[in-house]
C-alpha positions in Angstrom: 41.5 40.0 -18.8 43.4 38.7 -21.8 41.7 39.0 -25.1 40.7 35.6 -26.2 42.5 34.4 -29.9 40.8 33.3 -32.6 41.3 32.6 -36.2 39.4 34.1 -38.9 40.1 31.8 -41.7 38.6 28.7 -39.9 35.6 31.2 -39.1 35.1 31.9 -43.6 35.9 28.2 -44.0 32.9 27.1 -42.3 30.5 30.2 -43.9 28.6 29.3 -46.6 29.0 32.5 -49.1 26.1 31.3 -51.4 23.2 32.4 -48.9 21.3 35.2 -49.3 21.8 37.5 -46.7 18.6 39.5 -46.1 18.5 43.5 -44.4 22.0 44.0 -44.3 24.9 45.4 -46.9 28.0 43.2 -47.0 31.0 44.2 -48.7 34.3 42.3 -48.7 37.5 43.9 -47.0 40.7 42.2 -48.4 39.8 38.4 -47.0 36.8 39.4 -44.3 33.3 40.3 -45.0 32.2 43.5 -43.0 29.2 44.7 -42.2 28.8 48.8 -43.6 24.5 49.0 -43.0 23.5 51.4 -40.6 20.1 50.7 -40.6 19.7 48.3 -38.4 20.7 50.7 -36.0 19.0 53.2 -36.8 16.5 54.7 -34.1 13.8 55.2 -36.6 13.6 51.7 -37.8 13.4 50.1 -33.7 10.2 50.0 -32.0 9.9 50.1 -28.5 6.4 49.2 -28.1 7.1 45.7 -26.6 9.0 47.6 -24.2 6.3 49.7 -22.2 5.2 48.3 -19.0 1.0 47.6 -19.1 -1.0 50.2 -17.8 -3.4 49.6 -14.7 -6.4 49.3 -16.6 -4.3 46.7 -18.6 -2.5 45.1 -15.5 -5.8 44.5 -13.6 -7.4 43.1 -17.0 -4.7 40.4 -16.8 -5.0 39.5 -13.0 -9.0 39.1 -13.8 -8.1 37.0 -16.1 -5.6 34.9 -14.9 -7.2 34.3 -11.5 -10.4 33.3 -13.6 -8.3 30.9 -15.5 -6.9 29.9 -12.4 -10.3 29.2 -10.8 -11.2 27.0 -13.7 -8.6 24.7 -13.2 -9.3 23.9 -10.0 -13.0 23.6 -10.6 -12.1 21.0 -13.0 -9.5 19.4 -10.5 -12.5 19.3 -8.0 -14.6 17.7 -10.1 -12.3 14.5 -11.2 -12.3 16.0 -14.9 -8.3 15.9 -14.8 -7.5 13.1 -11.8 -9.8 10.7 -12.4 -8.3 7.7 -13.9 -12.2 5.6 -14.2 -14.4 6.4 -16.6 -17.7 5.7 -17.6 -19.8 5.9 -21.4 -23.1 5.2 -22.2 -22.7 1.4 -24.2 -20.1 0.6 -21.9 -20.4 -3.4 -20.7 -19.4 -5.2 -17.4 -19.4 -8.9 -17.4 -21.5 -9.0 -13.5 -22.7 -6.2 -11.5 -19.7 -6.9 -9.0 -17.4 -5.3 -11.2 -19.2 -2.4 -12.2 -19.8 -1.3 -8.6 -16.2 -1.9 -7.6 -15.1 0.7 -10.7 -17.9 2.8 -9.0 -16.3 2.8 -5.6 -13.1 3.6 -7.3 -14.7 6.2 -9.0 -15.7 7.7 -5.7 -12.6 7.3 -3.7 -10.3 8.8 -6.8 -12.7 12.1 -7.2 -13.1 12.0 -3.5 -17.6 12.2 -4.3 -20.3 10.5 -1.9 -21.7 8.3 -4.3 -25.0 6.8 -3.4 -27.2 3.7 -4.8 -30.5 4.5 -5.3 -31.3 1.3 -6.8 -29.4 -1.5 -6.7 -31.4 -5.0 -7.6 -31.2 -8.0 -9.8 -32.4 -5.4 -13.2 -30.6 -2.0 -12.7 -28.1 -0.3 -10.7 -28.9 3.6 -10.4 -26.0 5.8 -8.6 -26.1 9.4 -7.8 -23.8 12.0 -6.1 -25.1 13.3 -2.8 -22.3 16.2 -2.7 -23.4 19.3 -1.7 -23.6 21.9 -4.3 -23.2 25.7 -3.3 -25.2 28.3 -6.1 -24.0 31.4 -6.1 -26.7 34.4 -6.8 -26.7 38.1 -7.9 -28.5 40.4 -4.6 -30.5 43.0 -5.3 -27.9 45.8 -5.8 -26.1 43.3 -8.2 -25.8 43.3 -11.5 -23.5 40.2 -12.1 -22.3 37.3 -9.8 -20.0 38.0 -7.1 -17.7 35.3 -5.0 -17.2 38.1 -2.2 -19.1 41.2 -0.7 -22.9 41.6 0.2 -25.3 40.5 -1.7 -24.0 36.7 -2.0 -26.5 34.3 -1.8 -25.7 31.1 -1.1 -28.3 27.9 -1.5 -27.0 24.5 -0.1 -27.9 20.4 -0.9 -30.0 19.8 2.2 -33.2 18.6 2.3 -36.3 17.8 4.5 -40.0 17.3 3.4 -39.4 18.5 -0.3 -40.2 22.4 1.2 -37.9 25.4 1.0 -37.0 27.2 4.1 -34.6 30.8 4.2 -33.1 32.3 6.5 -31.9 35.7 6.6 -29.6 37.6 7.5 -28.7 40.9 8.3 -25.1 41.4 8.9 -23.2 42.6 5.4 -26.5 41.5 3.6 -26.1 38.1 3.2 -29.4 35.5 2.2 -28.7 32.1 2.8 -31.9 30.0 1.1 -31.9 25.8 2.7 -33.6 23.4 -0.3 -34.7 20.6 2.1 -36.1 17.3 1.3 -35.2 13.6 3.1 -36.5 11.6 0.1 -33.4 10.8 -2.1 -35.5 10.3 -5.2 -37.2 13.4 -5.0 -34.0 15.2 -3.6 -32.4 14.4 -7.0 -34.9 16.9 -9.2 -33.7 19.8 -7.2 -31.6 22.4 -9.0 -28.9 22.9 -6.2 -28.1 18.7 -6.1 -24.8 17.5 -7.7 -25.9 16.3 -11.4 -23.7 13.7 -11.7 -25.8 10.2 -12.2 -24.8 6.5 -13.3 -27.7 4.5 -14.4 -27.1 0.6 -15.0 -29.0 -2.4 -16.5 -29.2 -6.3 -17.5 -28.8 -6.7 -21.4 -31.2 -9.5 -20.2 -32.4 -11.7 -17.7 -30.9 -14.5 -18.7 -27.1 -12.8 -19.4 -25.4 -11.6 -16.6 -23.9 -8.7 -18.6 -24.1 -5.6 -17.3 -24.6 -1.8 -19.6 -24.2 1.9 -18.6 -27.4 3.3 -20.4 -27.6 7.0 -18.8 -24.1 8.7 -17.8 -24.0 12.2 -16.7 -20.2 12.9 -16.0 -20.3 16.6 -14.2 -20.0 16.9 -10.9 -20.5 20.5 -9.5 -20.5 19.9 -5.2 -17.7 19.9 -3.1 -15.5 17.3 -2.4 -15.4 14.8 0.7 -12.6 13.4 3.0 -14.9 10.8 4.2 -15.9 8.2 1.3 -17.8 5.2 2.5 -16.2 2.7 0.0 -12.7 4.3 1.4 -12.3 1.2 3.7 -9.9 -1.3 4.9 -10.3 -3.9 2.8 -9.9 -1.7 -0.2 -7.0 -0.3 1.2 -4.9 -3.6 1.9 -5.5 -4.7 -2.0 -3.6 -1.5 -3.1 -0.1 -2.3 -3.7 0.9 0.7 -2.7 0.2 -0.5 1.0 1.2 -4.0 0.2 5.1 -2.4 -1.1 4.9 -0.2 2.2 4.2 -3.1 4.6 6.9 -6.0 2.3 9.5 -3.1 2.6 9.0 -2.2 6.5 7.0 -5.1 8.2 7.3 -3.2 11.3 6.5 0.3 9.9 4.3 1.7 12.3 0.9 2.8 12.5 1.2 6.6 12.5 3.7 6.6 9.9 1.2 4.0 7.7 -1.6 6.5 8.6 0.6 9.5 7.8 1.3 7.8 4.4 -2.0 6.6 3.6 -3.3 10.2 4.1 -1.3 11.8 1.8 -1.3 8.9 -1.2 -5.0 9.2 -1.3 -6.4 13.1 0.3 -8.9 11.4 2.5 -9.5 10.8 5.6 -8.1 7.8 7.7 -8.3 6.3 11.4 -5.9 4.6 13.6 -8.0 2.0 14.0 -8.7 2.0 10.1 -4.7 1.8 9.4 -4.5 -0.8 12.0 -6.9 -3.1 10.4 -5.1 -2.2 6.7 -2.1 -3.2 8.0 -3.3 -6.4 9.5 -5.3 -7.5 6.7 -2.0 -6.8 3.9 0.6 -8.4 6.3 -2.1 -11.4 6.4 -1.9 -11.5 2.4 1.8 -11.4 2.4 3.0 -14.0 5.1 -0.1 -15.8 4.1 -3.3 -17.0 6.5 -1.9 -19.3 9.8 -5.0 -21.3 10.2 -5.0 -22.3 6.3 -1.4 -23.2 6.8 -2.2 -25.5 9.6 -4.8 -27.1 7.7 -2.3 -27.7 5.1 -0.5 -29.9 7.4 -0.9 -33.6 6.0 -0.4 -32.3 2.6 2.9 -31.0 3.9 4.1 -33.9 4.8 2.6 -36.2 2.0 5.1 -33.6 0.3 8.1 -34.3 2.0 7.7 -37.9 1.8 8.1 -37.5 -2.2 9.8 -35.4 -2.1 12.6 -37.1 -0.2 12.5 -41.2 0.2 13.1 -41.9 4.1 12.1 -39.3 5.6 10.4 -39.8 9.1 7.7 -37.5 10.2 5.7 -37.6 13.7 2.9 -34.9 14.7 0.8 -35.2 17.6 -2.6 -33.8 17.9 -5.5 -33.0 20.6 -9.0 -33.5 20.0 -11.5 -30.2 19.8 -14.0 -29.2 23.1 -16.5 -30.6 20.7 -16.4 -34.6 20.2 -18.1 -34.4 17.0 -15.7 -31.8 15.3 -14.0 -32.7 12.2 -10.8 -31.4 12.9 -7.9 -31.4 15.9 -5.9 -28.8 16.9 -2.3 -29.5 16.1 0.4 -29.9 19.4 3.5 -31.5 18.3 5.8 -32.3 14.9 9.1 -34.0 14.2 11.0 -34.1 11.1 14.0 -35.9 10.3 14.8 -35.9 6.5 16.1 -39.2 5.0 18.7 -37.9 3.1 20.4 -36.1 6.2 19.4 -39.4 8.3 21.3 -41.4 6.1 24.3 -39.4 6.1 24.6 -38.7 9.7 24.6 -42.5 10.2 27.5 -43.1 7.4 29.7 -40.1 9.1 28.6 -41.5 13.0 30.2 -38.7 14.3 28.6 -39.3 18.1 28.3 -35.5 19.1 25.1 -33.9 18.7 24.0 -30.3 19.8 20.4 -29.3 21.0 18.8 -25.8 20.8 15.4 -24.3 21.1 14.0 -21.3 19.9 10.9 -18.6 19.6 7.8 -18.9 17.5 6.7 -15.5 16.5 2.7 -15.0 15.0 -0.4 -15.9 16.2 -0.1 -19.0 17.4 3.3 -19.0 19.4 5.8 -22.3 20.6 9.3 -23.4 20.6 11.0 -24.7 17.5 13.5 -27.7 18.7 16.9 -28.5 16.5 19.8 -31.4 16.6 22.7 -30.6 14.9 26.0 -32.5 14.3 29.4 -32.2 12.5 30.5 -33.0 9.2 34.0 -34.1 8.7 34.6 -30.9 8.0 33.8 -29.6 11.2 31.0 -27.8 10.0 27.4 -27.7 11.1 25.2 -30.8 10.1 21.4 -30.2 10.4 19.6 -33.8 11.7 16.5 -33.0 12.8 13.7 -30.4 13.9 10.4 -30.4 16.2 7.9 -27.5 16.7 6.4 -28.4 20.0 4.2 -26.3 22.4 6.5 -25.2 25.5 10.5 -25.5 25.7 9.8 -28.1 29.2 11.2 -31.3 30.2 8.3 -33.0 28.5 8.8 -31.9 24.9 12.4 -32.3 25.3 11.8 -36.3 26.3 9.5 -36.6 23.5 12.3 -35.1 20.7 14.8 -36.7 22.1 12.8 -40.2 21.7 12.3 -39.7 18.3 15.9 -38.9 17.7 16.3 -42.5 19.4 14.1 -44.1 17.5 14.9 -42.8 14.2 18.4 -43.3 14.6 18.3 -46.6 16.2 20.6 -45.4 19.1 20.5 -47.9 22.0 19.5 -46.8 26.0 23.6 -46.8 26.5 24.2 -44.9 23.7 27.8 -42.9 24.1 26.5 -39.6 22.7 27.5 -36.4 23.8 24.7 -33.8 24.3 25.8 -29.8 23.8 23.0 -28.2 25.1 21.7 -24.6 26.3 21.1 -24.0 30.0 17.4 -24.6 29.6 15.3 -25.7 32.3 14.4 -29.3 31.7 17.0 -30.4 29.3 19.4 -32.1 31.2 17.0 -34.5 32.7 15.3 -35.1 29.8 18.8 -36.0 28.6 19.3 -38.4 31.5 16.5 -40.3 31.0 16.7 -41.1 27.4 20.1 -41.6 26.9 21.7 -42.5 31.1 24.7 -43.1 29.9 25.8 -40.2 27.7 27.1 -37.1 28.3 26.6 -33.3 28.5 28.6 -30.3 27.9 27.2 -26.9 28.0 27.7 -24.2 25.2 30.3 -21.7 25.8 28.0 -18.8 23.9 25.1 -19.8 26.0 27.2 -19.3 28.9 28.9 -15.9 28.0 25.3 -15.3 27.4 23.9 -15.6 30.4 27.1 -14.2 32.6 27.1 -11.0 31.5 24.5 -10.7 32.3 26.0 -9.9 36.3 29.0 -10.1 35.2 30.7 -7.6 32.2 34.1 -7.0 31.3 37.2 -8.1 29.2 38.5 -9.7 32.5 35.7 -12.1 33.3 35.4 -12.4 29.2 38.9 -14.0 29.3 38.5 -16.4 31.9 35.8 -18.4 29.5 
């Protein structure tokens, strides 16, 4: 390898010769500045303490350590100290007692804890943690606590009649002691319960203000993959489903589970994810029923919207006679702008198409189209109607009659699909016009038997 060049002289221009320098002897060689102490390397002066490896005693010192350190940060992981992102202090207000149990449930759900209310009326709220709390105790040929080896024993959160029950074992010499007791207010003043506690109250009766007045914040039992308030309503306000579910709408419900599970630790059910999903895709496309209901004001809309326009629904009464409402059948709308257009352009060519309804409540969505005079496509007229049938097609079409004041020997000509229905329909409103099918719609449906480049260029 070639030896790199450099230039000395750029190297002392850029030195600044007025600093001190400290532990070495300097002394100038014709134009460079050479370094002549040997003390620095000097084997005396080096210490190669930092060197040696730990001993055993040392290295084993260090793992204790380390793996109690290690244990500490989790403990405080488990217990929220370092995830939780609600908090709680004693003064702290809440305008109504909604809102401070919602921060509670999302206190649960983020340190994954089985809160329970004790007391939850019109003049306090009182919450406790009904975790179960494992105590670790010294046996009898122990002299300090122990997580392994015999001579663990292990007291647990359960309780029946306020009475303590053991039971013993004697494989490896483990003692397992049961604190039982089924009243929850009595369970609390046991020594092995989680001591984590929320106590609420009115400021008074007459202010709806709400004021944390005991806190405890510790929790010391293990955490939970099953939180009651963990539900699907709570989920599908999260918009961490609601991005999910706008940015895949037909994600399915294995992946949404699979997802759900690992956003949040806890455990969720099919059945759970299918209800999230159908409540947050409900909040995004919005409710069907209230959008029926909002019918009228739809149109009351589009008549200010735009002068002329003509707009023809059809309803059926309800099983009950007495019923307020009427469930909706039929709509036609014809803008009056586009009306008055297609009548100054009179270009007598119209083509008719029907198509799906996808949601809840399915039908057929009817369309007339014509051409501009630049042979482009010239939207006249829609109609959501029950069933794609010859009676839905008369009924359009009649509209489109009246609206357009086309006489009964009107010289139209009709481009329609190959749907069932249409061409009498046709026939009867408008006998003497006539009908050409769609080349698409027929490629369509001959391929269907028949495939190929050959039949392909015979259309």
């Amino acid at each position: 390898m070639d030896e790199a060049e450099y230039d000395m002289m750029d190297y002392h221009a850029n030195v600044d010769r007025s600093v001190d320098f400290m532990g070495a002897e300097v002394e100038s060689v014709g134009n460079h500045d050479v370094d002549t102490s040997d003390d620095l390397l000097d084997d005396e002066n080096l210490s190669y303490e930092s060197f040696d490896s730990l001993t055993d005693e040392e290295m084993e010192d260090f793992e204790t350590r380390r793996s109690l350190k290690l244990r500490e940060l989790r403990r405080k992981k488990r217990g929220g100290q370092s995830t939780s992102q609600v908090t709680f202090y004693v003064g702290q207000l809440f305008p109504t007692a909604n809102a401070a149990k919602d921060k509670i449930n999302k206190h649960a759900i983020e340190t994954r804890r089985s809160l329970s209310f004790l007391r939850n009326d019109k003049k306090g709220i009182r919450v406790v943690c009904e975790g179960r709390c494992p105590i670790f105790t010294c046996g009898p040929n122990q002299t300090g606590p122990s997580q392994s080896g015999p001579g663990i024993h292990i007291q647990s959160a359960t309780c029946q009649k306020g009475k303590e029950s053991s039971a013993s074992g004697t494989k490896k010499g483990f003692k397992k002691g049961l604190v039982e007791c089924n009243d929850k207010r009595k369970g609390r003043l046991n020594s092995v319960d989680c001591p984590w506690v929320l106590y609420l109250s009115r400021l008074s009766d007459e202010d709806e203000t709400w004021v944390v007045k005991t806190y405890q914040p510790d929790h010391k039992c293990l955490t939970s993959r099953k939180i009651q308030p963990f539900t699907s309503t709570f989920l599908a306000k999260k918009e961490f489903v609601m991005n999910q579910i706008a940015a895949n709408p037909n994600i399915s419900v294995s992946r949404l589970q699979e997802e759900l599970g690992r956003k949040y630790e806890l455990s969720v059910t099919k059945m759970k994810t299918f209800r999230t999903k159908l409540k947050a895709t409900k909040k995004i496309e919005g409710d069907f029923k209230v959008q029926y209901a909002s019918l009228r004001d739809y149109v009351m809309e589009l008549h200010r919207t735009n002068p002329g326009t003509t707009v023809k629904f059809v309803v059926e009464p309800e099983c009950n006679p007495h019923a307020p409402t009427r469930i909706f059948k039929r709509i036609y709308v014809c803008l009056g702008p586009l009306k008055e257009g297609f009548k100054e352009c009179r270009r007598e060519l119209l083509g008719l198409d029907g198509a799906f309804m996808k949601g809840p409540y399915p039908g057929q969505m009817l369309t007339a189209v014509g051409l501009d005079p630049n042979n482009g496509i010239y939207p006249l007229a829609y109609g959501i109607v029950e069933a794609e049938n010859k009676g839905s097609w008369i009924w359009f079409l009649q509209c489109i009659k009246d609206d357009l004041d086309l006489p009964d020997h009107a010289n139209f000509t009709f481009i329609p699909d190959r749907q069932k229905g249409i061409i009498p329909a046709i026939t009867q409103v408008f006998p003497a016009a006539e009908h050409r099918f769609c080349v698409r719609h027929i490629w369509q449906n001959m391929k269907l038997q028949w495939r190929g480049v050959a039949f392909k260029d015979c259309l």
